[in-house]
C-alpha positions as CSV (number, residue, x, y, z in Angstrom):
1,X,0.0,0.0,0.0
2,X,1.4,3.6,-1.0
3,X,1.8,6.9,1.1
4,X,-1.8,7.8,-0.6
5,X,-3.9,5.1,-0.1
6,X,-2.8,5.0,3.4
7,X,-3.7,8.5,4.2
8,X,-7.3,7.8,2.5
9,X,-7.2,4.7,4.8
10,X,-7.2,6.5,8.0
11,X,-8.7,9.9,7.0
12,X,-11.9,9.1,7.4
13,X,-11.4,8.3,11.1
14,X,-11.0,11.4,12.4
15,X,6.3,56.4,1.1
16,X,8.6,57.9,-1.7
17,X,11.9,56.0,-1.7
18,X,14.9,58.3,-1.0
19,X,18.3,58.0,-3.0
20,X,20.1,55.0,-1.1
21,X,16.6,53.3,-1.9
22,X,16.2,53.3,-5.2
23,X,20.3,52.4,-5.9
24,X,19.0,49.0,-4.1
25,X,16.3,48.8,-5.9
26,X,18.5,49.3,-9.4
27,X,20.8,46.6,-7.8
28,X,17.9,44.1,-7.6
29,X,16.9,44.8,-11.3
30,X,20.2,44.1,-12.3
31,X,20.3,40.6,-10.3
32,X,16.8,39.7,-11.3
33,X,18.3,40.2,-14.8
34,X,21.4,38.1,-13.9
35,X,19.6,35.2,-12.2
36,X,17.1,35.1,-14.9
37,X,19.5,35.1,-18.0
38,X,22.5,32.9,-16.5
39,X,20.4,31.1,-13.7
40,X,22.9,31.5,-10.7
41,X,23.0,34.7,-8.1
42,X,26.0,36.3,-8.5
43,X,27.8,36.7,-5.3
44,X,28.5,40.4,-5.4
45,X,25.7,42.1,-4.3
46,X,27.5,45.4,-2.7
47,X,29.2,47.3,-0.3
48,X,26.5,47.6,1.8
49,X,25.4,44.4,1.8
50,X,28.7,43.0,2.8
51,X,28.5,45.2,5.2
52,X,25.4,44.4,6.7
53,X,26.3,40.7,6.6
54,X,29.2,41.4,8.2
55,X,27.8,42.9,11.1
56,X,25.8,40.0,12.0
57,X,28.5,37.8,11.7
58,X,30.2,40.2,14.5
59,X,27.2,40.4,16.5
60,X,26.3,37.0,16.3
61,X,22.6,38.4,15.4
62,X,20.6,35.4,12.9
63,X,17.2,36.0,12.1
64,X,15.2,32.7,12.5
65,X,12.5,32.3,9.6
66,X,9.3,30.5,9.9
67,X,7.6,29.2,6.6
68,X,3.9,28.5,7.1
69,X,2.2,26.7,4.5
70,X,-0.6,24.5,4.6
71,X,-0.5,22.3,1.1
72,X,-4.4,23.0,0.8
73,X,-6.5,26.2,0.2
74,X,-8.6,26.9,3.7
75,X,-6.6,26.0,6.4
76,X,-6.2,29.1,8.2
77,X,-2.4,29.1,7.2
78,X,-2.8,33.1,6.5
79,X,-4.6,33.8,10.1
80,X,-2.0,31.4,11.7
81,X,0.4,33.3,10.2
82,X,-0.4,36.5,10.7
83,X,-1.3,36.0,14.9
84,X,1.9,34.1,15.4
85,X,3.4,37.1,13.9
86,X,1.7,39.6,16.0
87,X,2.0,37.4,19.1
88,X,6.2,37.9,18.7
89,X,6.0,41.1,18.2
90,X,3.6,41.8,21.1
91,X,6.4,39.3,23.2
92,X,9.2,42.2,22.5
93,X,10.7,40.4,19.6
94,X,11.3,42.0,16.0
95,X,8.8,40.2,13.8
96,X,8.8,40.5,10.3
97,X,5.7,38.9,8.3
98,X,6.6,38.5,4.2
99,X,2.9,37.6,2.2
100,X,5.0,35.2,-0.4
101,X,0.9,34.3,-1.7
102,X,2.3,36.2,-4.8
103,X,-1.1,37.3,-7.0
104,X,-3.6,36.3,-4.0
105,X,-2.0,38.1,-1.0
106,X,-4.4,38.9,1.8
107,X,-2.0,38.8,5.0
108,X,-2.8,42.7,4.2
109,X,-6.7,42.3,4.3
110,X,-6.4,40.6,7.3
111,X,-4.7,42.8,9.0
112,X,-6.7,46.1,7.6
113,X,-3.6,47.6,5.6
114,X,-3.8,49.4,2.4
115,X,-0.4,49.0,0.4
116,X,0.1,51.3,-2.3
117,X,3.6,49.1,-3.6
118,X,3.7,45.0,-3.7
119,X,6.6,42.7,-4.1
120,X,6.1,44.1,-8.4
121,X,7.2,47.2,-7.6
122,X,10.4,46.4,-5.9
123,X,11.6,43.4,-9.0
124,X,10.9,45.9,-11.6
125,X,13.6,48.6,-9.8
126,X,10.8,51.2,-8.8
127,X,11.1,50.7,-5.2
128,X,13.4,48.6,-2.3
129,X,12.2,45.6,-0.4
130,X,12.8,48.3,3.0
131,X,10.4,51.1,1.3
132,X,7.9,47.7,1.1
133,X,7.7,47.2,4.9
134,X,4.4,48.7,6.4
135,X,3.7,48.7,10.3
136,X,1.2,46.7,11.3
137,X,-0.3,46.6,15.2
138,X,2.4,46.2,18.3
139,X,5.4,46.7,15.5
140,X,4.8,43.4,13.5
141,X,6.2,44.8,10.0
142,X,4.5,43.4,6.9
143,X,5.7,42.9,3.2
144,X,2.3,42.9,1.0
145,X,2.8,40.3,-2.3
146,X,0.1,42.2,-4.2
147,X,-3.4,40.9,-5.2
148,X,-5.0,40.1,-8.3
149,X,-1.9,40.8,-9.9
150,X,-0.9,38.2,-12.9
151,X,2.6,39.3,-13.3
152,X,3.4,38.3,-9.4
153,X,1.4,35.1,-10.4
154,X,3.5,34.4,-13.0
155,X,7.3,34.9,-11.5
156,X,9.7,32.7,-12.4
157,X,12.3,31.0,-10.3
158,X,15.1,33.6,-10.9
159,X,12.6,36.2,-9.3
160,X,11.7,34.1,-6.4
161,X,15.5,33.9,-5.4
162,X,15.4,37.4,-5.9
163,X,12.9,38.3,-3.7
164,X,14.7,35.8,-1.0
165,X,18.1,37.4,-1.9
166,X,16.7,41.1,-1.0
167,X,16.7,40.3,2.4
168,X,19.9,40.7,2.4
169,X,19.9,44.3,1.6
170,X,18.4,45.3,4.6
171,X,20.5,47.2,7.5
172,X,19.8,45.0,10.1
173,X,17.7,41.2,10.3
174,X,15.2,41.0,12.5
175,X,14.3,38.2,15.0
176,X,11.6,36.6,13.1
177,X,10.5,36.6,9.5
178,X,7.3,34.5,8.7
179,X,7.2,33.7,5.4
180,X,3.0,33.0,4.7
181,X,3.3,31.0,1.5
182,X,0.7,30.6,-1.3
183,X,-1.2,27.1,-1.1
184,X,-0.5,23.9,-3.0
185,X,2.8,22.7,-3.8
186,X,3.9,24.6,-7.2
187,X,7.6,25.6,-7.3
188,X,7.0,29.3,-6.0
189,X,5.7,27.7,-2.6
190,X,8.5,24.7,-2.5
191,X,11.1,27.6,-2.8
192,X,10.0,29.9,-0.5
193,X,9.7,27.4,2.1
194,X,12.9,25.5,1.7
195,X,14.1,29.0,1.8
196,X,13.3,29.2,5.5
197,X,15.1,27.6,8.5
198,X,11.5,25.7,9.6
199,X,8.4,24.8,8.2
200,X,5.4,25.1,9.8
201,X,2.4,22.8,8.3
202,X,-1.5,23.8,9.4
203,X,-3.4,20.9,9.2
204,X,-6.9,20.8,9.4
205,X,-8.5,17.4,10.7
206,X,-10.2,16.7,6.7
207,X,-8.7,14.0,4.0
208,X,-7.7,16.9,1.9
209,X,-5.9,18.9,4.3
210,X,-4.1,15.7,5.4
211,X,-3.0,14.5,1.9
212,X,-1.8,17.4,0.6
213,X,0.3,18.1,3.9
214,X,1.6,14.7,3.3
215,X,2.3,16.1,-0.2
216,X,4.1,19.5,1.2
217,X,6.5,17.3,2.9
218,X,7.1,14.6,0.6
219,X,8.3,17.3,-2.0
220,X,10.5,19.7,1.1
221,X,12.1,16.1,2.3
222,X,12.6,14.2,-1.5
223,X,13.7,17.2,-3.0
224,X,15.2,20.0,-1.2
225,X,16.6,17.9,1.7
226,X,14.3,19.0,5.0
227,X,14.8,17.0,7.8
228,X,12.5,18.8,10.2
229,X,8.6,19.5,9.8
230,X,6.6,21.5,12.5
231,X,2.5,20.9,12.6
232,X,-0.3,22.6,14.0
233,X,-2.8,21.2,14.1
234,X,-6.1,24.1,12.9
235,X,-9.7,24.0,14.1
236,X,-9.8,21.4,16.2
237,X,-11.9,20.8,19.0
238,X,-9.4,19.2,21.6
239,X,-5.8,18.6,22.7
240,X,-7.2,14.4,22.0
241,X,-8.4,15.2,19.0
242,X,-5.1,17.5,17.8
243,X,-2.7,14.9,18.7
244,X,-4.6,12.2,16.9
245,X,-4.5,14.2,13.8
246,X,-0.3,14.4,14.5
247,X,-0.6,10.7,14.4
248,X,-2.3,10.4,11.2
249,X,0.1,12.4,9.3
250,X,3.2,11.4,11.3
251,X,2.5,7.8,10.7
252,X,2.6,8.1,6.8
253,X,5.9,10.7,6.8
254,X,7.7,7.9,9.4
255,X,6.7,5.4,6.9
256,X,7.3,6.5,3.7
257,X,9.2,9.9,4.9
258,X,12.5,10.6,6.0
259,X,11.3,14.0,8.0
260,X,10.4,13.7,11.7
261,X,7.2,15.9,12.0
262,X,6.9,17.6,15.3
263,X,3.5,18.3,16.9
264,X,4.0,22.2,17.7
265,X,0.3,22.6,19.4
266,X,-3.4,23.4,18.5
267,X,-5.8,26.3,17.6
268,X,-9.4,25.7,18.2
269,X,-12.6,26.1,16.9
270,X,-13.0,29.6,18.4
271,X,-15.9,32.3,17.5
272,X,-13.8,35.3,18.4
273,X,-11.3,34.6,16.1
274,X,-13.9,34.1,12.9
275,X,-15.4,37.7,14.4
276,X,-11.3,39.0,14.5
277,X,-11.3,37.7,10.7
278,X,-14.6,39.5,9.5
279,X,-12.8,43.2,11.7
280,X,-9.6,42.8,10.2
281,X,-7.8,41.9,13.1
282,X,-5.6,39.4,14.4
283,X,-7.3,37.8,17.5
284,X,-4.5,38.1,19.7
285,X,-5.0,41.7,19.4
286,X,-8.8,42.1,19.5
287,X,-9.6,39.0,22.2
288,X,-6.2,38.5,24.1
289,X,-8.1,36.3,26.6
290,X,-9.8,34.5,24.0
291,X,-8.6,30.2,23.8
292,X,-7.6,30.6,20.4
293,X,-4.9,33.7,22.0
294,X,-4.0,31.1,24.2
295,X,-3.3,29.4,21.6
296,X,-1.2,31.3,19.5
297,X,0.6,32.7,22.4
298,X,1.9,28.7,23.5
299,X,2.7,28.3,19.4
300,X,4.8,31.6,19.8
301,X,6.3,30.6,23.3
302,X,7.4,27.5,21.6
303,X,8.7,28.8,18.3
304,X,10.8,31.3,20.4
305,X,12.5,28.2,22.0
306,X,13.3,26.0,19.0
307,X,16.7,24.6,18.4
308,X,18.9,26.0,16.3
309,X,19.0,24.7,12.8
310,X,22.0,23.2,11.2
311,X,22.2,25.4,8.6
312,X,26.0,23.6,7.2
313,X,26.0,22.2,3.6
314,X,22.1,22.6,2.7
315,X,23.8,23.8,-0.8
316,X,20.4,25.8,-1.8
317,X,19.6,29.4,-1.8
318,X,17.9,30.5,1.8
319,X,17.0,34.2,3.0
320,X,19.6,36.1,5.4
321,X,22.1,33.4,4.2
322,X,24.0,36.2,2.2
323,X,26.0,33.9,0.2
324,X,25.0,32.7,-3.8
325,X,23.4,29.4,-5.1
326,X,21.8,28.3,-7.8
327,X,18.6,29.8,-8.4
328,X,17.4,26.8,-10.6
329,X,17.1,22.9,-10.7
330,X,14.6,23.2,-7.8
């Protein structure tokens, strides 16, 4: 019996941009232009770059980034994504939230935003990934993708590394950056998460959800070399009934998988946070005392505490890595 029947086996049991600015932005024209006509990053990306990376090497300063993705459409990845965010920034830390749903971003509807530039803007040389950021609640700083947008839809695999390589350009890294991928498993999602240092799955408790999880992490662990899976588990009505859904999924990656999948915690089924959704609010903000806060704040609490990841000899572009790769054969 294969990886697929097994899972259908057990599913049914359960601002203007100043000078400096816009000499980045020309910079990342030019290395979209590179990557996309030769297919590597060229490693010199500036003075200022070097610079930057520099520092952190002295400090000792590593931003820690957090890919959430969810395989299928509806599983709350985005309002996982965006209160997790929120709930380390609101914890003191410096929390960056990129919408990497290139053509269908919403992180910015949910949280009320308006942006006037999108991920676009900065690839065609108009803008810098820093004149991007807008402030969101309690300091979280968001990256908008752009919606309805076919062009973003559309980018190719040298612009995806681009977008990862701008990180790089910025003066300083911050704590965090979630990365709140687009559903499915195309290449622009598969990228952007084996970009990241972890991956964060939401699964829902539905055959759908589970399969195409199951799919998310057969294609990070086959292909780009991911040892290490995080799940939530989304909508559930129970810590029982969370950690059986762990055990669905974690019995099929043990099997068939070599990823260890780690059950990170739970968000219930919780009417303040569909009413946070419909305000355009993140929960955590509008209903601190609510259980699915609770909830986010444990996930954030634990996320805060993870292990370090061995970052030696992954061999593929990542951000805040700062340091060229191939930007194709993914």
């Amino acid at each position: 019996m294969n990886a697929l029947s097994t899972l259908y086996d057990f599913s049914g049991a359960a601002a203007d941009a100043h000078a400096p600015s816009m000499n980045q932005a020309w910079g990342l024209k030019q290395m979209v232009s590179s990557i996309t006509d030769t297919g590597i990053v060229t490693p010199d990306h500036g003075v200022g770059t070097q610079a930057a990376n520099l520092d952190r090497r002295i400090s000792g300063h590593r931003c820690r980034t957090i890919a959430v993705c969810g395989g299928k459409g509806g599983v709350g990845k985005t309002t996982v994504a965006v209160n997790l965010g929120m709930t380390l920034a609101m914890m003191g830390r410096d929390t960056m939230l990129l919408d990497a749903d290139v053509g269908l971003a919403n992180v910015d509807v949910l949280l009320g935003l308006a942006p006037s530039r999108h991920l676009g803007h900065m690839l065609d040389g108009q803008c810098s990934l820093q004149d991007l950021v807008m402030e969101a609640p309690h300091g979280l700083k968001v990256i908008p993708a752009g919606s309805g947008a076919r062009r973003l839809a559309q980018m190719g695999s040298g612009e995806q590394a681009a977008v990862i390589r701008a990180f790089d350009e910025l003066p300083q890294a911050p704590d965090f950056l979630l990365v709140d991928t687009a559903a499915g498993i195309s290449d622009s999602v598969s990228m952007f998460a084996a970009a990241a240092d972890d991956v964060l799955l939401v699964v829902c408790d539905e055959p759908a959800s589970i399969t195409d999880a199951y799919a998310m992490a057969k294609v990070l662990s086959r292909d780009f070399g991911v040892k290490r899976l995080h799940m939530v588990a989304n909508m559930v009505r129970n810590l029982g009934e969370a950690r059986a859904l762990h055990q669905k999924l974690a019995r099929v990656t043990d099997r068939f998988l070599d990823v260890m999948l780690d059950f990170m915690g739970w968000v219930p089924q919780d009417e303040r946070l569909r009413q946070a959704i419909r305000r355009q609010n993140a929960v955590v903000d509008m209903a601190p005392g609510s259980r699915s806060s609770q909830a986010f704040k444990q996930l954030a609490g634990a996320a805060d505490t993870w292990a370090e990841p061995d970052r030696r000899g992954l061999g593929r572009i990542a951000f805040f890595s700062g340091q060229a790769a191939p930007a194709t054969g993914w």
